[in-house]
NUDO-556377 format. One line per 8 residues: number of its first residue (from 1); their letters; for each residue x, y, z of N, C-alpha, C. Coordinates in pm, whole numbers, plus 50000, padded with zeros to 5 digits. Example, Ala and Ser with C-alpha at 12.3 -4.5 7.8 and 13.67 -1.06 7.14 Angstrom:
2
1> AS> 51319/49431/50780/51230/49550/50780/51320/49670/50780  51285/49775/50708/51367/49894/50714/51290/50003/50787
//
This chain:
370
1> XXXXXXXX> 37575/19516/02453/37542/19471/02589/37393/19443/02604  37328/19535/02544/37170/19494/02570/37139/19392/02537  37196/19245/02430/37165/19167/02391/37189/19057/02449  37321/19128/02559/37356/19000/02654/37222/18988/02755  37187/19105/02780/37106/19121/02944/36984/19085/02887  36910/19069/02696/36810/19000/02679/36799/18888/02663  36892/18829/02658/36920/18672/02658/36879/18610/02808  36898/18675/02927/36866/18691/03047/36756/18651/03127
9> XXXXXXXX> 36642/18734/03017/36500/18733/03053/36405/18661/02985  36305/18638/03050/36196/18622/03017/36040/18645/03007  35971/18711/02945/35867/18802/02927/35691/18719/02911  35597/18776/02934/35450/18753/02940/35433/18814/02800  35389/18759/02716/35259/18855/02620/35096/18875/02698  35058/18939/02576/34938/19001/02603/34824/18936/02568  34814/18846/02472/34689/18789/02404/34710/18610/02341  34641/18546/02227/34656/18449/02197/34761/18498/02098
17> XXXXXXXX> 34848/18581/02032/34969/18605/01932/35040/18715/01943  35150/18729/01892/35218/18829/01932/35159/18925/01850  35175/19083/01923/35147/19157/01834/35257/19195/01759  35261/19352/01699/35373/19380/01612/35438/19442/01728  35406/19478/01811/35535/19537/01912/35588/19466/02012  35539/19355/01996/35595/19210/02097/35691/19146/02030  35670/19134/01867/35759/19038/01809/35880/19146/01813  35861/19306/01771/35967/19411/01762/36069/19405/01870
25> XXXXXXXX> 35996/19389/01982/36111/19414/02105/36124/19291/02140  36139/19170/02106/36174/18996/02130/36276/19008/02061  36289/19070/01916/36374/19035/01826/36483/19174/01880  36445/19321/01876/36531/19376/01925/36624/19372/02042  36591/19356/02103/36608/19283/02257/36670/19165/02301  36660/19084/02194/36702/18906/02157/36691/18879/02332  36566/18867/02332/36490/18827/02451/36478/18674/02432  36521/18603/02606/36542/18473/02646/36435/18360/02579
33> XXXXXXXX> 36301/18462/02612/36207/18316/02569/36098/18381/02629  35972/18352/02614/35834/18388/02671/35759/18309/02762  35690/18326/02878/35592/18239/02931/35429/18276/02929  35384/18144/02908/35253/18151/02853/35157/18124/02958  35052/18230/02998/34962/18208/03066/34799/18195/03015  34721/18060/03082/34595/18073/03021/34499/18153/03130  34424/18199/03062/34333/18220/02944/34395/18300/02836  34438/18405/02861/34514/18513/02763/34587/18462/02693
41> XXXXXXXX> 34662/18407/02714/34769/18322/02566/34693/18169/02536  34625/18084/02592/34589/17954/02578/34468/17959/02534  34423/17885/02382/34234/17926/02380/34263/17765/02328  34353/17690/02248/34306/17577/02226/34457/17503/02157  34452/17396/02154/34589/17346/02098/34611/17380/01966  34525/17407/01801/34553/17484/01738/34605/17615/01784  34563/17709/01823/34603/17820/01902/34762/17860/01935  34722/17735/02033/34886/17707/02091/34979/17686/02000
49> XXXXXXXX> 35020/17551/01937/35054/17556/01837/35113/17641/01733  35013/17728/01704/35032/17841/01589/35143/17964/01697  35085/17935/01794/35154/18140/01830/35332/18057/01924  35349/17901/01956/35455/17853/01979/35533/17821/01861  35477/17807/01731/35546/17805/01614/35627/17938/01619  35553/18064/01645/35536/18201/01560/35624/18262/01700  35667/18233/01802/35729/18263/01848/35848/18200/01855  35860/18086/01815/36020/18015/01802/36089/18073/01658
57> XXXXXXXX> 35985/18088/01554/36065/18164/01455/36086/18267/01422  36133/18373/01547/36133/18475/01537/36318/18435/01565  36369/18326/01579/36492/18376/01638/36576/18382/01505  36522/18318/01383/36597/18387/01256/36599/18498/01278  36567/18592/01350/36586/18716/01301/36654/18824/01402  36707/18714/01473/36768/18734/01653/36931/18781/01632  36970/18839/01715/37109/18846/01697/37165/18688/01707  37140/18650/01799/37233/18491/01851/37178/18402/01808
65> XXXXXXXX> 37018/18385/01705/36994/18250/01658/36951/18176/01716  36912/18215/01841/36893/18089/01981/36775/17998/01978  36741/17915/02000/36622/17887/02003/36539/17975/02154  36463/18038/02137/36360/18036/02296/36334/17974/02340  36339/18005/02522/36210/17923/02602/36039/17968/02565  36046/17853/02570/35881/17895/02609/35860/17834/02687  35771/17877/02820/35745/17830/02935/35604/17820/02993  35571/17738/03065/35436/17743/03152/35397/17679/03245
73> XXXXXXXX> 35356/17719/03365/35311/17672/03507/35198/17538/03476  35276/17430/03481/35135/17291/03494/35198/17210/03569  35150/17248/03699/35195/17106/03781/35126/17002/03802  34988/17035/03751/34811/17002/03788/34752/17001/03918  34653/16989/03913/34545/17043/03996/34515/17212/03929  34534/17265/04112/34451/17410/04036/34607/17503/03990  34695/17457/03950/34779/17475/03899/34751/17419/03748  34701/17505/03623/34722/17391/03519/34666/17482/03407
81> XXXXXXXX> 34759/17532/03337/34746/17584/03245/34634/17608/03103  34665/17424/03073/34600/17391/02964/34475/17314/03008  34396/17352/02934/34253/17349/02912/34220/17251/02857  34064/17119/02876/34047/17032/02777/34049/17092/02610  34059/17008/02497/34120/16871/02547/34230/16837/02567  34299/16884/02639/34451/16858/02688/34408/16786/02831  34498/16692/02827/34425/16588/02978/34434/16690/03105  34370/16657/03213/34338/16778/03324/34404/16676/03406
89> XXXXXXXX> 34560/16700/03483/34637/16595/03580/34594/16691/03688  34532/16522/03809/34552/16585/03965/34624/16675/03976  34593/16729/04150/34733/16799/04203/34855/16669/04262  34931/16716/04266/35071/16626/04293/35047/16587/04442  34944/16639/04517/34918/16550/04638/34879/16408/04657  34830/16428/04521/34713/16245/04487/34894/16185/04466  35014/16249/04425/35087/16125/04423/35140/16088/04553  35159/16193/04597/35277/16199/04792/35133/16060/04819
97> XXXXXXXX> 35030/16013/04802/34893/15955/04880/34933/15833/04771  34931/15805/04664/34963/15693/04638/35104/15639/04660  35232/15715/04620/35382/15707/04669/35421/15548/04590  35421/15590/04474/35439/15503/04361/35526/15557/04264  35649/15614/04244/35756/15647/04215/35705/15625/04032  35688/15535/03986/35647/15461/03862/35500/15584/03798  35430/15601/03903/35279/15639/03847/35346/15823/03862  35432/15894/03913/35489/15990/03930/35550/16055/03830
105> XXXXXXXX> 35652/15920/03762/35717/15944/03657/35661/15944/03526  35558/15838/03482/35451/15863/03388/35373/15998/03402  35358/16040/03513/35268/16167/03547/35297/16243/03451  35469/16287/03455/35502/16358/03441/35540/16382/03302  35589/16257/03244/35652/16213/03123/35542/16247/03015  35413/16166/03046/35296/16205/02969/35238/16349/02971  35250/16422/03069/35168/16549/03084/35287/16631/02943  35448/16615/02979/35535/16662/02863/35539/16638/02766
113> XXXXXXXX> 35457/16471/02734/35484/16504/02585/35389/16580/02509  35258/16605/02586/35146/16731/02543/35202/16846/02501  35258/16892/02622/35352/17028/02626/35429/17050/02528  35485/16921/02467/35671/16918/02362/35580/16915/02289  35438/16861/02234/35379/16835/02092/35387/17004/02018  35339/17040/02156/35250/17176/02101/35382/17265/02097  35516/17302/02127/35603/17360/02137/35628/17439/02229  35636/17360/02382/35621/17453/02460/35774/17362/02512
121> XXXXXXXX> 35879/17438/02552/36005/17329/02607/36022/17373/02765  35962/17410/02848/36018/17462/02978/35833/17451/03091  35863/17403/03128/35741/17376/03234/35799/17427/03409  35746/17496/03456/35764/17573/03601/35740/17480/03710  35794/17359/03719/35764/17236/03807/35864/17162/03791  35848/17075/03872/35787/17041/04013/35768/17143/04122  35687/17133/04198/35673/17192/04278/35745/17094/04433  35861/17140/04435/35877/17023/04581/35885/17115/04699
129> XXXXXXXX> 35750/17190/04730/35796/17264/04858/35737/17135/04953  35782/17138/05040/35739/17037/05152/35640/17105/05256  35536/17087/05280/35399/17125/05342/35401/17091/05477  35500/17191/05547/35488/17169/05702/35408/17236/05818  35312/17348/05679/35232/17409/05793/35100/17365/05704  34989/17328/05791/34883/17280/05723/34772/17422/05721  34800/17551/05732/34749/17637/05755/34783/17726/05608  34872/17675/05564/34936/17752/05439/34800/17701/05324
137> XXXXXXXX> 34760/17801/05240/34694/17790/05125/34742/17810/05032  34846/17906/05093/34904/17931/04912/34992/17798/04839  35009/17694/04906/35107/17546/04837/34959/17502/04870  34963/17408/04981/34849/17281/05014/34882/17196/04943  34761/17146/04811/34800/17066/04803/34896/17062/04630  34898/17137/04651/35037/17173/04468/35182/17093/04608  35169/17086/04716/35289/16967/04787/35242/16843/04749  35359/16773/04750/35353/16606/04737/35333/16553/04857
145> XXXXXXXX> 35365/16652/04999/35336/16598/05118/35419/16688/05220  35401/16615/05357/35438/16711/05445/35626/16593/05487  35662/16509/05450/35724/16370/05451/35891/16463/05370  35993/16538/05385/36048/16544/05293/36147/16459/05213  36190/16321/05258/36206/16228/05152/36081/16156/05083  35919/16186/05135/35874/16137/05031/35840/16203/04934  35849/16346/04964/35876/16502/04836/35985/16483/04737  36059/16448/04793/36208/16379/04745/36200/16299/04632
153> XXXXXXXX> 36139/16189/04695/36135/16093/04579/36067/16077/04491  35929/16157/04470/35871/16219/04390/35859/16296/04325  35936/16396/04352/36017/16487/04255/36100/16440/04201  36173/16400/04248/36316/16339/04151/36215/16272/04073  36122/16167/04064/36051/16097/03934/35951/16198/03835  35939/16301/03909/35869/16395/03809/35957/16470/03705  36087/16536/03795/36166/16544/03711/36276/16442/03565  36266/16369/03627/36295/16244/03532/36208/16217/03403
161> XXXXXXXX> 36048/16223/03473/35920/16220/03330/35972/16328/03276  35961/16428/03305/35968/16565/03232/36073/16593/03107  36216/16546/03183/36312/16544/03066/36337/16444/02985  36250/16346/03036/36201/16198/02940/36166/16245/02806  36043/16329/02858/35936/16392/02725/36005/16510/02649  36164/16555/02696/36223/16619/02638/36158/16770/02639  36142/16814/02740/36072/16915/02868/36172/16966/02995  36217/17090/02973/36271/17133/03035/36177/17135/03200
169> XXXXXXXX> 36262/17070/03302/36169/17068/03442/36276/17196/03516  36176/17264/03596/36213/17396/03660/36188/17353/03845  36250/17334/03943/36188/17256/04045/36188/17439/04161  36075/17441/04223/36033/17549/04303/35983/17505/04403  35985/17581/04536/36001/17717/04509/36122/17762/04602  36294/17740/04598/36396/17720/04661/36418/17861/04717  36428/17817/04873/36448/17670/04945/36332/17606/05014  36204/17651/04979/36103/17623/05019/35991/17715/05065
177> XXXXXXXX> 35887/17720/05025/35770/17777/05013/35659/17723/05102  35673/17595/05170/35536/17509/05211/35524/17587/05331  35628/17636/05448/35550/17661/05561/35490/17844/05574  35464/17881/05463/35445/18044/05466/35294/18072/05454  35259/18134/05533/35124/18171/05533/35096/18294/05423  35171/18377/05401/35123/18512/05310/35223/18454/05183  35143/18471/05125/35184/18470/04933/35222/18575/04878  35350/18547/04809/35452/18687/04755/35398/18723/04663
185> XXXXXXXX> 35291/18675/04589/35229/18789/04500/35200/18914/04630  35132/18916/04693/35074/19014/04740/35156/19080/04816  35279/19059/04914/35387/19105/05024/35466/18978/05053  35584/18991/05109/35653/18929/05136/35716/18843/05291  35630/18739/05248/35655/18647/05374/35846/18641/05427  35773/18656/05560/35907/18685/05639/35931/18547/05727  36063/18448/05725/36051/18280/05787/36146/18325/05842  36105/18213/06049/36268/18229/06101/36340/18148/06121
193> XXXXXXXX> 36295/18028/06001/36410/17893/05997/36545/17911/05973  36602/17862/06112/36749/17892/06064/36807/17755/05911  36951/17778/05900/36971/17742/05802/36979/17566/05826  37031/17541/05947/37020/17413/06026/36926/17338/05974  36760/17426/06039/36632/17377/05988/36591/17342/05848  36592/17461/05771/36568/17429/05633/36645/17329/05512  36841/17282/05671/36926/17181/05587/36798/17020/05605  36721/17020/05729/36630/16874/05798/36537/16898/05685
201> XXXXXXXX> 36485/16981/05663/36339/16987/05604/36372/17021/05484  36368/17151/05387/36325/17214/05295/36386/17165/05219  36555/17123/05269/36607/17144/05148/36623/16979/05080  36600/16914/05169/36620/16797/05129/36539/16767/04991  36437/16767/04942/36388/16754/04793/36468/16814/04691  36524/16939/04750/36573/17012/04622/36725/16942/04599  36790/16866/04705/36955/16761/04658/36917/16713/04557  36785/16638/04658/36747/16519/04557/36707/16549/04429
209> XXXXXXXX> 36663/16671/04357/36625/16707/04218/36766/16739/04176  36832/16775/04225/36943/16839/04172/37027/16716/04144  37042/16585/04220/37096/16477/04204/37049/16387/04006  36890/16432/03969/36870/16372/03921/36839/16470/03791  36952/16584/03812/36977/16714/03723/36863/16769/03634  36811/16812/03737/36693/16927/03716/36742/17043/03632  36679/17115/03541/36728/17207/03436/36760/17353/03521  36631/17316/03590/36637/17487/03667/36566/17526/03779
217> XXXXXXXX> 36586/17606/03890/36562/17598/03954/36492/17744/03994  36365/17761/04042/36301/17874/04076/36334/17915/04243  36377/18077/04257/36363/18113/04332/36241/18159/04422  36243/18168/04565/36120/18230/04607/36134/18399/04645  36046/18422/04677/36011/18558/04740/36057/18565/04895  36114/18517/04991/36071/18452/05123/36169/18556/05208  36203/18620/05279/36275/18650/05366/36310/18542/05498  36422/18525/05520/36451/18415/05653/36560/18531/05702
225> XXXXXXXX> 36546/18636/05792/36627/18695/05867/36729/18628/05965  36692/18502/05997/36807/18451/06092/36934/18339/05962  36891/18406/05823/36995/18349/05753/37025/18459/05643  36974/18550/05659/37056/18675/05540/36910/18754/05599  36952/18844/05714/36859/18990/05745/36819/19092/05618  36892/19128/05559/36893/19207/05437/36804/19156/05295  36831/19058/05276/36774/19035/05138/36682/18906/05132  36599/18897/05035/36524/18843/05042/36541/18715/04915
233> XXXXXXXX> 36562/18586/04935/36539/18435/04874/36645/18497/04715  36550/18561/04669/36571/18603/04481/36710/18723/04499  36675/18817/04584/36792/18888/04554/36923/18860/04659  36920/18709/04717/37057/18668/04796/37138/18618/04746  37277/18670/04782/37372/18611/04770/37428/18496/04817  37340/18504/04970/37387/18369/05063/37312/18295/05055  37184/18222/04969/37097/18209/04917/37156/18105/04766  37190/18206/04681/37197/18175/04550/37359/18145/04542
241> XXXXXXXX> 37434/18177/04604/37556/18111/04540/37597/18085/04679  37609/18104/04820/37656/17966/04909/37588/17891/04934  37444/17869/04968/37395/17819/04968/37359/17690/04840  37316/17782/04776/37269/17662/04637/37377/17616/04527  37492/17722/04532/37581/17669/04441/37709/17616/04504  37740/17709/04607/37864/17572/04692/37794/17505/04755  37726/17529/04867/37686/17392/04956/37598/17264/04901  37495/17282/04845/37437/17237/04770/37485/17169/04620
249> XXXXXXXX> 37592/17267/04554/37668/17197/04481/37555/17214/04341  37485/17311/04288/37328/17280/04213/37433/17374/04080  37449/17269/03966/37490/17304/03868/37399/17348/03747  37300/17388/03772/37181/17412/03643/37157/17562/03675  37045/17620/03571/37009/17763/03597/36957/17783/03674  36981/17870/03739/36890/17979/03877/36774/18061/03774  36625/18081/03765/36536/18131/03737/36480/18196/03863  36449/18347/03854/36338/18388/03904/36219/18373/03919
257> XXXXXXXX> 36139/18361/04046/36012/18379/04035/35970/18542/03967  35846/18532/03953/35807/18734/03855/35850/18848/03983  35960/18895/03872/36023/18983/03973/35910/19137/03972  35799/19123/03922/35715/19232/03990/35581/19188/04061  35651/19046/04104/35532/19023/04226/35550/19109/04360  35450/19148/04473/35519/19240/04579/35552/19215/04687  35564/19093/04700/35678/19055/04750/35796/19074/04749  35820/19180/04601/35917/19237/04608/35903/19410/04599
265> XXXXXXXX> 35831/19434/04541/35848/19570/04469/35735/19645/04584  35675/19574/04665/35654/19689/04848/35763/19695/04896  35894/19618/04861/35974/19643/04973/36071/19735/04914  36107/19700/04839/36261/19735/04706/36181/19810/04603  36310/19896/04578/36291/20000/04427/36304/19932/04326  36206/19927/04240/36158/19843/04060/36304/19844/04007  36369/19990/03994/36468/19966/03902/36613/19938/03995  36596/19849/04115/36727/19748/04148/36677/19643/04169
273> XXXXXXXX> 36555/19605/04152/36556/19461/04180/36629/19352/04060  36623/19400/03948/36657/19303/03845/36852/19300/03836  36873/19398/03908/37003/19420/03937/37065/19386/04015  36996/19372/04120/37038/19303/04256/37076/19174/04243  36909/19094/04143/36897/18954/04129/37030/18875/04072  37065/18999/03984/37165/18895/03912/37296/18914/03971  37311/19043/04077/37447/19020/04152/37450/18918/04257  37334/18848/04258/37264/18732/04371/37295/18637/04331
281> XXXXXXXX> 37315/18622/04201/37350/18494/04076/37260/18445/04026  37143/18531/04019/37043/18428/03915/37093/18450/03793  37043/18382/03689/37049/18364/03553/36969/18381/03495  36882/18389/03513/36724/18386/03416/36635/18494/03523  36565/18587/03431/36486/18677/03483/36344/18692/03444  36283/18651/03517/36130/18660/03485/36015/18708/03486  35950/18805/03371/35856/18939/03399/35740/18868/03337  35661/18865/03387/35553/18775/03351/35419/18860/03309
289> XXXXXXXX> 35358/19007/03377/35273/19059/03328/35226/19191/03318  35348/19263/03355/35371/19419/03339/35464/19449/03205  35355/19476/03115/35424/19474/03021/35555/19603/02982  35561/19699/03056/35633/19806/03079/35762/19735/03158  35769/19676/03232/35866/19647/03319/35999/19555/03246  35990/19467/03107/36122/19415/03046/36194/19484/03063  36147/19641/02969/36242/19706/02917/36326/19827/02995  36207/19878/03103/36272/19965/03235/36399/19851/03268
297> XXXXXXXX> 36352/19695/03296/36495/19636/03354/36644/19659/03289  36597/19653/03173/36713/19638/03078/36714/19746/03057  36699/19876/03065/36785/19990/03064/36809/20020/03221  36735/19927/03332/36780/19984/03485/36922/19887/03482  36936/19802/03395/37062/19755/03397/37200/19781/03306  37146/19785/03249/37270/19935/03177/37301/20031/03232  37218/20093/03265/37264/20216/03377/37355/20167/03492  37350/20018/03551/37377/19992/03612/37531/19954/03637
305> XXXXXXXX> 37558/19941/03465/37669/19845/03409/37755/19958/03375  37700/20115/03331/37753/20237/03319/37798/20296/03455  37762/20263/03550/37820/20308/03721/37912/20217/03787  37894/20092/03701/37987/20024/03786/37949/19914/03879  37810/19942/03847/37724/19825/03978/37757/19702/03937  37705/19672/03787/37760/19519/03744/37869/19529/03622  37896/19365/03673/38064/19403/03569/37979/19357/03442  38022/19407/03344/37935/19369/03195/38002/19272/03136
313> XXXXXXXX> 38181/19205/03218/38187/19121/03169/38132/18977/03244  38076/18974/03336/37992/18865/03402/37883/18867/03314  37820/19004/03282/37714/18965/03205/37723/18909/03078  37841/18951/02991/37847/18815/02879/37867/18693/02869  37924/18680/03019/37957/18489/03032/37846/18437/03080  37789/18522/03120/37615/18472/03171/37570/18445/03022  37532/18582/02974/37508/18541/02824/37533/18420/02740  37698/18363/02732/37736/18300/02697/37698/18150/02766
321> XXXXXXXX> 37645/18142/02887/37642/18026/02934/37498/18034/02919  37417/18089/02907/37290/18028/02850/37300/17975/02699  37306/18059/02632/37364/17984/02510/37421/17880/02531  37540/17866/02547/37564/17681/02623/37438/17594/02593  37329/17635/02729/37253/17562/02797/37135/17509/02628  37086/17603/02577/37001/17624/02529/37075/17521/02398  37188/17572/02347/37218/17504/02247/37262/17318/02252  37261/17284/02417/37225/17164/02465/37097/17083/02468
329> XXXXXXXX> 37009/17200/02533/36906/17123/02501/36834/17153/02446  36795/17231/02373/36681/17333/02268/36786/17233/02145  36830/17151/02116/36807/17072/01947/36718/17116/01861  36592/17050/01872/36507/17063/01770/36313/17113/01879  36406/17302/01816/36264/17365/01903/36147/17412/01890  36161/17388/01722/35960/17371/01649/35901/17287/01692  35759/17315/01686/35678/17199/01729/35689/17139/01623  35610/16995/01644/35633/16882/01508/35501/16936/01454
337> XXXXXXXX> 35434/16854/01299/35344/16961/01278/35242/16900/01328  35139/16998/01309/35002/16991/01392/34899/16861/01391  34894/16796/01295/34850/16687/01232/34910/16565/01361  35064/16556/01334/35109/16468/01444/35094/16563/01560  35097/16655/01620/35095/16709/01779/34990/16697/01832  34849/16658/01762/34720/16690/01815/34710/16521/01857  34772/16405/01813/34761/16259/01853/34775/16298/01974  34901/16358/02048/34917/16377/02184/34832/16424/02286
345> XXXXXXXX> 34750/16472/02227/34650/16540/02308/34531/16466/02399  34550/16478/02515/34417/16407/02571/34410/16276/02511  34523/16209/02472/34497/16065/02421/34441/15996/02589  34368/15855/02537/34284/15748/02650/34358/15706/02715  34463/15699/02692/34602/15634/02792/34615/15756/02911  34623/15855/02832/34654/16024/02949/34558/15976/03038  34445/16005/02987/34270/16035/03071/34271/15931/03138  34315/15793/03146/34270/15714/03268/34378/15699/03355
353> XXXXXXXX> 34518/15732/03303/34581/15755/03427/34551/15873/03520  34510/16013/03483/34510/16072/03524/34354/16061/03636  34272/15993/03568/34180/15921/03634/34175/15805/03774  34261/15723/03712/34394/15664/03820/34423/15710/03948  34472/15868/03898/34548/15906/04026/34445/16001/04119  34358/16028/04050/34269/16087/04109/34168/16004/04243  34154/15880/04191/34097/15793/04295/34140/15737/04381  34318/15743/04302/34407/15662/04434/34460/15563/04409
361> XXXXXXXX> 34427/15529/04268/34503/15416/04208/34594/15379/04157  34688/15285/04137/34805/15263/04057/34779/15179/03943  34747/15237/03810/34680/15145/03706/34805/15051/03682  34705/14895/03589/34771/14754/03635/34843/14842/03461  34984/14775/03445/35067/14775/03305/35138/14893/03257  35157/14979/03408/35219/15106/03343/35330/15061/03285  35396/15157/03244/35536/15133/03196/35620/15190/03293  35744/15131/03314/35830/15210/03381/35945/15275/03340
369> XX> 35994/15319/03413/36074/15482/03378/36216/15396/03305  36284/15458/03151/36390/15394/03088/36495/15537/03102
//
């Protein structure tokens, strides 16, 4: 059972490589996949490279063989992982301001094939929260706009670049994040959009990604009491499976936002949140920088599976349906070698589109989306 519930998750390291007790409990654990944050994991595309090699071949030695995610937050702007010389893309506001569907989809397509050179297959974007309070800092301008079909239609083309470049796209932050003033890292924003509201506004970007089959979809932190009093965005039921999987109809993975941001863990006890989440229906669980906290989950979920809380046979068809997923699209999940991955990098084509969008322009001869 523990191997089903590590297939589940997904974990932070500590430095630019794994150590020996990172690769020990990835492989014991046959843990989902890792996400990479810079500065601490990112010093340069050699770098990268080497420790995305050194973590994809650890799954020879996995129970299931799987290939991993590897994942990372670049939507651009002050969202953006990678460091020159990896091209530095606007924030996604410069596109909602140009609204060129074409310069959206290149955005996106090009920023992935950086990402796919170096072996990274899962990117934490689009971001389609729709920006209806102009007071909010924590989105601004990581929105495409305050317009939600023109969020819409720009996401759907970001997502499109993304799995162009053969880049898993993750679309956040569902059912929407733009009008919240307090940020769930720190406590947990409480919204009193009924469900009516958030069908006019919020949710409309996320059909539209889901129409143009987005891989996965991130939950938020958010409480909306006039649509589930009790629980909050990540650990709902009315949320994650009526909402997003009947009404909505959203056939891809449910991902967590970091379930020890405190947005959750001021409100809720550490060892039910990861338990809750998945009786909520997420699929993917995400611990991003407490390095203690994987493994408390995965024994707070065994314990859990020993009382009766979860059925352990949901948890192998979960199991089993990532596998599915992974063995769909994880094909071929080494990077190519370094020699060819570094062409990708910050090539002159990247740098003046991204230059482009920064001023407001729609450069003359893009290519358009096949």
């Amino acid at each position: 059972m523990k191997k089903s519930l590590g297939q589940l998750m997904l974990i932070g390291i500590s430095g630019p490589r794994l150590t020996h007790h990172e690769k020990k409990f990835i492989v014991a654990n046959n843990i989902s996949g890792v996400t990479l944050f810079g500065p601490r994991n990112l010093v340069d595309p050699k770098q990268i490279h080497e420790l995305c090699s050194e973590i994809q071949s650890l799954r020879h030695q996995m129970p299931d063989r799987a290939p991993l995610f590897i994942g990372i937050d670049m939507e651009g702007g002050r969202v953006h992982r990678l460091k020159a010389p990896f091209t530095f893309w606007p924030a996604v506001q410069n596109l909602g301001k140009i609204d060129n569907p074409t310069v959206s989809f290149n955005f996106a397509n090009r920023m992935g094939l950086e990402m796919k050179a170096m072996g990274i297959n899962l990117n934490y974007a689009p971001c389609v929260d729709v920006f209806t309070n102009p007071k909010n800092t924590v989105i601004g301008d990581r929105s495409i706009g305050s317009d939600p079909e023109l969020v819409a239609k720009h996401g759907s083309a970001l997502v499109r670049g993304y799995v162009k470049a053969g880049v898993l796209a993750c679309a956040k932050h569902f059912p929407g994040h733009g009008n919240t003033l307090l940020d769930s890292h720190e406590d947990l924003p409480i919204e009193q959009n009924t469900l009516e509201q958030l069908e006019k506004v919020e949710l409309v970007p996320f059909k539209r990604v889901f129409k143009s089959r987005v891989d996965m979809t991130m939950t938020s932190h958010i409480l909306f009491p006039k649509i589930d009093p009790d629980w909050p965005v990540t650990l709902s039921e009315i949320f994650l499976q009526k909402i997003l999987r009947t009404t909505a109809r959203y056939r891809g993975l449910i991902i967590t936002d970091d379930l020890d941001m405190k947005g959750l863990t001021k409100h809720f006890p550490q060892d039910l949140i990861p338990t809750r989440a998945v009786q909520a229906g997420a699929d993917l669980l995400l611990y991003c920088n407490e390095p203690t906290s994987p493994l408390r989950a995965i024994e707070s979920m065994l314990g859990a599976i020993a009382q009766g809380q979860l059925d352990g046979k949901y948890i192998e068809s979960q199991h089993e349906r990532i596998l599915s997923f992974k063995k769909e699209k994880l094909k071929n999940p080494d990077p190519i070698p370094y020699s060819e991955a570094i062409k990708s990098v910050g090539t002159p084509e990247n740098m003046a589109l991204a230059a482009a969008i920064l001023r407001g322009e729609v450069p003359q001869n893009l290519s358009f989306e096949t």
